[in-house]
ROROLO-216932 format. One record per residue (C-alpha): residue in one letter; x, y, z. Coordinates in steps of 0.2 Angstrom, whole numbers, plus 2048, in hexadecimal, padded with zeros to 3 digits. Layout:
<fibas>
+--------+-----+-----+-----+
: residu :   X :   Y :   Z :
+--------+-----+-----+-----+
:      A :   X :   Y :   Z :
...
+--------+-----+-----+-----+
</fibas>
This chain:
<fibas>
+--------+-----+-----+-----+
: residu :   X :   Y :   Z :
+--------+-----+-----+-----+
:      X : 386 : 5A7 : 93A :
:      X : 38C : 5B9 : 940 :
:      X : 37E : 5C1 : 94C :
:      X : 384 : 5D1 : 955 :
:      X : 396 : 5D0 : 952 :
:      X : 395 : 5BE : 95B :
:      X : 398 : 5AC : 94F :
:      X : 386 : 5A1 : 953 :
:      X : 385 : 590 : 94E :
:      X : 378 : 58F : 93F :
:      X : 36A : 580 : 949 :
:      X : 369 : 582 : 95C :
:      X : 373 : 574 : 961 :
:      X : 36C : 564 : 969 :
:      X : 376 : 568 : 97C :
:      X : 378 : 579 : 983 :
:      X : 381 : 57A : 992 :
:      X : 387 : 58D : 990 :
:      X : 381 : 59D : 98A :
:      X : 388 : 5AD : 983 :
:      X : 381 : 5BC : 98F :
:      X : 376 : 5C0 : 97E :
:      X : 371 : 5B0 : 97D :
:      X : 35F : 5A8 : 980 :
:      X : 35A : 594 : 985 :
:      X : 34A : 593 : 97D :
:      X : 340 : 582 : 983 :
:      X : 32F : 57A : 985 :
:      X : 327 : 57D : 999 :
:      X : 317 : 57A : 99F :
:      X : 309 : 587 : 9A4 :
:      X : 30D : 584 : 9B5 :
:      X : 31F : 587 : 9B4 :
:      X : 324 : 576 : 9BD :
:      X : 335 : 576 : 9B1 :
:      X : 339 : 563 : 9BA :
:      X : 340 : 55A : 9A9 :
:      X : 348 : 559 : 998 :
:      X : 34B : 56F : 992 :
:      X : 344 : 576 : 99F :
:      X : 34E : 56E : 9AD :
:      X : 35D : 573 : 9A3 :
:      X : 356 : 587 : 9A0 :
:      X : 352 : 584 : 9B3 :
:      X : 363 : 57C : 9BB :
:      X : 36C : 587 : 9AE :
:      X : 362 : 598 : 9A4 :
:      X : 35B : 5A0 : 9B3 :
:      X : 348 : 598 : 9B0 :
:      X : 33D : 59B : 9BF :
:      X : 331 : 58E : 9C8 :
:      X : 320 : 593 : 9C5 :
:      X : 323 : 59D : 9B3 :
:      X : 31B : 594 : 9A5 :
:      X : 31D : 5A1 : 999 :
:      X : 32C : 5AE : 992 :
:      X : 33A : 5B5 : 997 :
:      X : 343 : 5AE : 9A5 :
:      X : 357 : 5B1 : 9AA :
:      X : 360 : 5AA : 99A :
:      X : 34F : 5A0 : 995 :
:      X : 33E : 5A2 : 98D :
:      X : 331 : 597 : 98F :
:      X : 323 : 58F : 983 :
:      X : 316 : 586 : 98B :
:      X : 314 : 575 : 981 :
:      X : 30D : 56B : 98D :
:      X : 2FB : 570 : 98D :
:      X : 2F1 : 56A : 97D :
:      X : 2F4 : 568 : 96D :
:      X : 2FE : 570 : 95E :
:      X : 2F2 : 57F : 95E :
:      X : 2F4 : 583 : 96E :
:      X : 307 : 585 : 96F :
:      X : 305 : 592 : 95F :
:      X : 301 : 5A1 : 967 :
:      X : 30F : 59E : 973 :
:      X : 31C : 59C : 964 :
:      X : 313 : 5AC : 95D :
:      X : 316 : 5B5 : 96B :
:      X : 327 : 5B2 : 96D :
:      X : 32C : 5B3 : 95C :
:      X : 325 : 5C7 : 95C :
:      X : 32F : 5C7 : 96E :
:      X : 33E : 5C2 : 963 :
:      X : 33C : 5CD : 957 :
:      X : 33A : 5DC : 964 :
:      X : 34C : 5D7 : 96D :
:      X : 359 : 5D9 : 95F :
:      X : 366 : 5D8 : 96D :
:      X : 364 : 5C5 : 973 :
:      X : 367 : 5B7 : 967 :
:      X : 35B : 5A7 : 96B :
:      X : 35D : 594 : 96B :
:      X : 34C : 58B : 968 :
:      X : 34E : 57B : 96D :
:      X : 343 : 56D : 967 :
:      X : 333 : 573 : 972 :
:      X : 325 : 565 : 973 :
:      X : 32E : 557 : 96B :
:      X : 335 : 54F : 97C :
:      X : 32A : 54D : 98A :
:      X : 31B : 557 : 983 :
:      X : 31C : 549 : 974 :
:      X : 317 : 554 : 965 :
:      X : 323 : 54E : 955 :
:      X : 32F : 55A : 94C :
:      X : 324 : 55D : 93D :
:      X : 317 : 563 : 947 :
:      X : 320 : 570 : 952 :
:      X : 32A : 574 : 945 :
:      X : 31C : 57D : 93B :
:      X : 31A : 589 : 94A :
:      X : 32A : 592 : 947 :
:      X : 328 : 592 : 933 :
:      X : 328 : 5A8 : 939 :
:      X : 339 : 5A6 : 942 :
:      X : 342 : 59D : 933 :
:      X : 349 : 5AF : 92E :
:      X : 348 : 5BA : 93D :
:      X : 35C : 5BB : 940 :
:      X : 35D : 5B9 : 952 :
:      X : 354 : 5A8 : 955 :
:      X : 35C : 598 : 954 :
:      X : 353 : 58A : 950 :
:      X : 355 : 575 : 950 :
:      X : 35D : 570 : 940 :
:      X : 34E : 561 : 93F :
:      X : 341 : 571 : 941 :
:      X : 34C : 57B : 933 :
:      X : 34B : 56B : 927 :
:      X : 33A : 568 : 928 :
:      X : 333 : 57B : 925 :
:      X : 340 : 57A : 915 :
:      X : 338 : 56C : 90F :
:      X : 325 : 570 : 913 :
:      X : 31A : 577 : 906 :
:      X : 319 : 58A : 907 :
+--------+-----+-----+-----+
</fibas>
């Protein structure tokens, strides 16, 4: 895919270890902003995300909490950043597979969250999150 004059891959890929200066690291945090394993280590060490931010916009990163509660509660916080998304036509954003590593939600059940995201141009999901949604009742 071609997103402002730059070629994208079409699923955010499984290892990111570099980023366009457009480019976005999307990954599961905690309230608390202790980013100590799995995505957020990597938006940490790497996309500029700051200890003690548990939410949003962060250097090269943005963080959802997923480590709180249930499905229900990670909603809002894939709502909002979808809108925040939506807002910021310049930066193009790779969702990683929030929750479904150390918080220990499965694909199908985050997936649903970003059902809204599936055709807003400049967010990249998982190719496992894009499956699922195609192949979910509408």
């Amino acid at each position: 895919m071609i997103y402002n004059d730059i070629m994208r891959p079409d699923y955010t890929p499984d290892w990111i270890t570099e980023l366009k200066p457009d480019e976005v690291f999307v990954f599961g945090s905690n309230l608390y902003g202790a980013h100590g394993g799995g995505a957020a280590w990597v938006a940490y060490r790497r996309f500029g995300a700051v200890m003690g931010q548990g939410v949003g916009l962060q250097g090269q990163s943005y963080a959802i909490p997923t480590m709180q509660g249930s499905v229900e509660t990670i909603k809002p916080y894939v709502d909002d950043f979808i809108k925040f998304a939506k807002l910021h036509p310049e930066l193009f954003f790779y969702v990683t597979k929030i929750g479904c590593g150390i918080a220990g939600f499965r694909n199908e059940e985050i997936a649903q969250l970003f059902a809204e995201a599936v055709n807003v141009n400049n967010i990249c999901l998982p190719k496992e999150f894009v499956d699922i949604l195609a192949n979910s009742p509408q």
